[in-house]
C-alpha positions in Angstrom: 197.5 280.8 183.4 197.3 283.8 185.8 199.5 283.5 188.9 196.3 284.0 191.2 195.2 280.9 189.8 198.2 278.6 190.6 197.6 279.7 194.7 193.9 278.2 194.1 193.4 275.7 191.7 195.0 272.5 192.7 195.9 270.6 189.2 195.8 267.3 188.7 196.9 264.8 185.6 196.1 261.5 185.2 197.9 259.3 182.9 196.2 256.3 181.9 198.4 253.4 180.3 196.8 250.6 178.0 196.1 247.1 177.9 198.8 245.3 179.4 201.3 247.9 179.6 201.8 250.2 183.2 203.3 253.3 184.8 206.4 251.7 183.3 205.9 252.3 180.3 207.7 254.5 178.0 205.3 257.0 177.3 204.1 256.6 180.9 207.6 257.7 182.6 208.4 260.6 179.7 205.5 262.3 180.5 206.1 261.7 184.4 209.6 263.2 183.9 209.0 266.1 181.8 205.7 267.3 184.2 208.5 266.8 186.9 210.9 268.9 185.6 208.6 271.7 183.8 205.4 271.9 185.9 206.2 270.9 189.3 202.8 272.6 190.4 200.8 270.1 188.6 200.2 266.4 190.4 200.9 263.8 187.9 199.3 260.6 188.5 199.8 257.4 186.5 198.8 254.0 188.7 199.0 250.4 187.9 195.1 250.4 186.4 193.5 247.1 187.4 193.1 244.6 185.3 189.4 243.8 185.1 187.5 247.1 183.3 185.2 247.2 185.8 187.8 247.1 188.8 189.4 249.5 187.1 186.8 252.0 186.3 186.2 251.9 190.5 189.9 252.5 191.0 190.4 255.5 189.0 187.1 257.1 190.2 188.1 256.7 194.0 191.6 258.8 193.3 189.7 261.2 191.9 187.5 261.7 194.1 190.1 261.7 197.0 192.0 264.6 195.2 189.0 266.5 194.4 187.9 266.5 197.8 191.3 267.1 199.5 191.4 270.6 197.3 188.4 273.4 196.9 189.4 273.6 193.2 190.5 270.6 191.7 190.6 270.6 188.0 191.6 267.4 186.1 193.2 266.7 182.7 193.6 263.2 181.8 196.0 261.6 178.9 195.3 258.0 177.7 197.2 255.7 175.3 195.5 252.7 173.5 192.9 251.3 175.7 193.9 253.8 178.3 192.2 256.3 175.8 189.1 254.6 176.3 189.2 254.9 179.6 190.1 259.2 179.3 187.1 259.1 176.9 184.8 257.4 179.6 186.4 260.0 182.4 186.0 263.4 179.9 182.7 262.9 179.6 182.1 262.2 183.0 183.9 264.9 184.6 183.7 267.5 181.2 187.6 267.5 181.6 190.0 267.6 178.8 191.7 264.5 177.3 195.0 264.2 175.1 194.3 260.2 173.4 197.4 258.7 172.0 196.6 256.2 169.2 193.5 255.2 171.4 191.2 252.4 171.2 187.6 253.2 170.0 186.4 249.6 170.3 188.1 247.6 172.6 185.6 245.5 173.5 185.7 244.0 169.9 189.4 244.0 169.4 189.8 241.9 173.0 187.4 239.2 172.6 190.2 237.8 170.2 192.3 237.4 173.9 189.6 235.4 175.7 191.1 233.6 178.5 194.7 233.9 180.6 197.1 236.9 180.2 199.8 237.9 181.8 201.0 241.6 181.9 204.8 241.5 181.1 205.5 244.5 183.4 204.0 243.4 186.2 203.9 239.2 185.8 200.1 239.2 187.3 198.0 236.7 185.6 194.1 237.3 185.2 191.4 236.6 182.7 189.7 237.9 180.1 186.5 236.9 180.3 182.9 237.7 178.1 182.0 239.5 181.3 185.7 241.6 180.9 184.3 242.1 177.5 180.8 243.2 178.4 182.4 245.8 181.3 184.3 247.3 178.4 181.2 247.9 175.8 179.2 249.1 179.3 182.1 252.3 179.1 181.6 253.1 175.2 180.4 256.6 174.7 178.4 257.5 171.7 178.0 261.4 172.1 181.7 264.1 172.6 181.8 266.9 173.7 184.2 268.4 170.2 186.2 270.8 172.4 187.6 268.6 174.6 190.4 266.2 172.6 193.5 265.9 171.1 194.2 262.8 169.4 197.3 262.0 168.3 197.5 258.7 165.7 199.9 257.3 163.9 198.8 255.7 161.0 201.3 252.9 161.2 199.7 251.5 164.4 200.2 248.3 163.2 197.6 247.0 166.7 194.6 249.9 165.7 193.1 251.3 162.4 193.7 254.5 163.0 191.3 255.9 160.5 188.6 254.5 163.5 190.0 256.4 165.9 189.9 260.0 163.0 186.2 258.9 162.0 185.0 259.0 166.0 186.9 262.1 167.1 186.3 263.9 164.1 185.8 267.1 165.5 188.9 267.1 167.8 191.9 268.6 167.3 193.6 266.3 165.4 197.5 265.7 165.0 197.6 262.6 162.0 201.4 261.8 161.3 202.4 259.2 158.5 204.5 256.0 159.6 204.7 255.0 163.1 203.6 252.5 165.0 201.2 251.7 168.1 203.9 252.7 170.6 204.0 256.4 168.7 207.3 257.1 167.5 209.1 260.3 169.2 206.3 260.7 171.0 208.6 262.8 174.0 208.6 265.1 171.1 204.8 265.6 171.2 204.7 266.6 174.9 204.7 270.6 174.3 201.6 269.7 172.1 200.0 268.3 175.2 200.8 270.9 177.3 199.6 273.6 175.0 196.3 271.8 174.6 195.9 271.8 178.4 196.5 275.6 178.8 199.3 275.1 180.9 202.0 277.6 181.8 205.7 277.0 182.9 206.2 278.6 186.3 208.7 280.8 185.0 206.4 282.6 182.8 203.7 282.9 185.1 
């Protein structure tokens, strides 16, 4: 990235973790540190998503929109595991902003109905519902056209939660990184962070 560009573009990532899971996460605070440490210029964002898809959806727009009107050039890249890469799907097409999907949900909406009724998120203890309108909210956010240029997905095809060969059939024409064994969680994914980066355009400060 040219050096003019860092004075005027004001960038922005947003990390979106999956169902149940939060900014504690694993994959959530390796990617928080190593933005930290690499690209301090770039605002990292990774909040507690709300519960209820809906709610959720509402959440994430209003932070965007706060940044993108707080700064002429905002420019947003977003990163999503499991159902969080639902989510980045819904947000890509929206905004025609890059997304990085780590072994993503394609159709949430069928997988959940199998957790109908109370859950509790083990990072955060709060109790809610899923609920047939939960489920409904979900299917409302399913894309059926991508743009091809605008994802990396990363799978596993040991995600013992996901098929991952969904996830390869419906981003077909992204850039695709397919490693053997794993699991859900991806296995070393810190080690897949340059790949990110890289796929963003991003450049160290450094080197700029």
């Amino acid at each position: 990235m040219p050096k003019n560009d860092l004075n005027n573009v004001s960038i922005h990532i947003l990390y979106l973790h999956g169902f149940n899971s939060s900014p504690e996460s694993m994959k959530a605070k390796v990617t928080c540190q190593y933005f930290s440490e690499n690209f301090p210029y770039v605002r990292f964002h990774c909040p507690q998503i709300a519960s209820n898809p809906k709610d959720a959806i509402l959440q994430l727009e209003q932070l965007i929109n706060h940044y993108s009107v707080c700064a002429d050039n905002a420019q947003w890249y977003f990163i999503g595991s499991s159902l969080g890469g639902y989510f980045s799907t819904y947000f890509s097409e929206k905004y025609q902003r890059p997304s990085v999907l780590i072994n993503p949900a394609v159709k949430p909406y069928q997988l959940l109905s199998d957790y109908l009724g109370e859950q509790v998120n083990p990072y955060t203890n709060e109790v809610y519902q899923v609920t047939v309108d939960f489920i409904d909210e979900l299917k409302k956010l399913e894309q059926a056209k991508l743009e091809k240029n605008n994802y990396l997905l990363m799978v596993q095809t040991g995600d013992e939660v996901l098929d991952y060969r969904q996830a390869v059939k419906f981003y077909q024409n992204a850039q695709i990184i397919e490693q053997q064994g794993g699991d859900h969680s991806f296995v070393d994914y810190e080690k897949m962070l340059p790949n990110i980066v890289k796929f963003f355009h991003l450049t160290e400060p450094n080197l700029v």
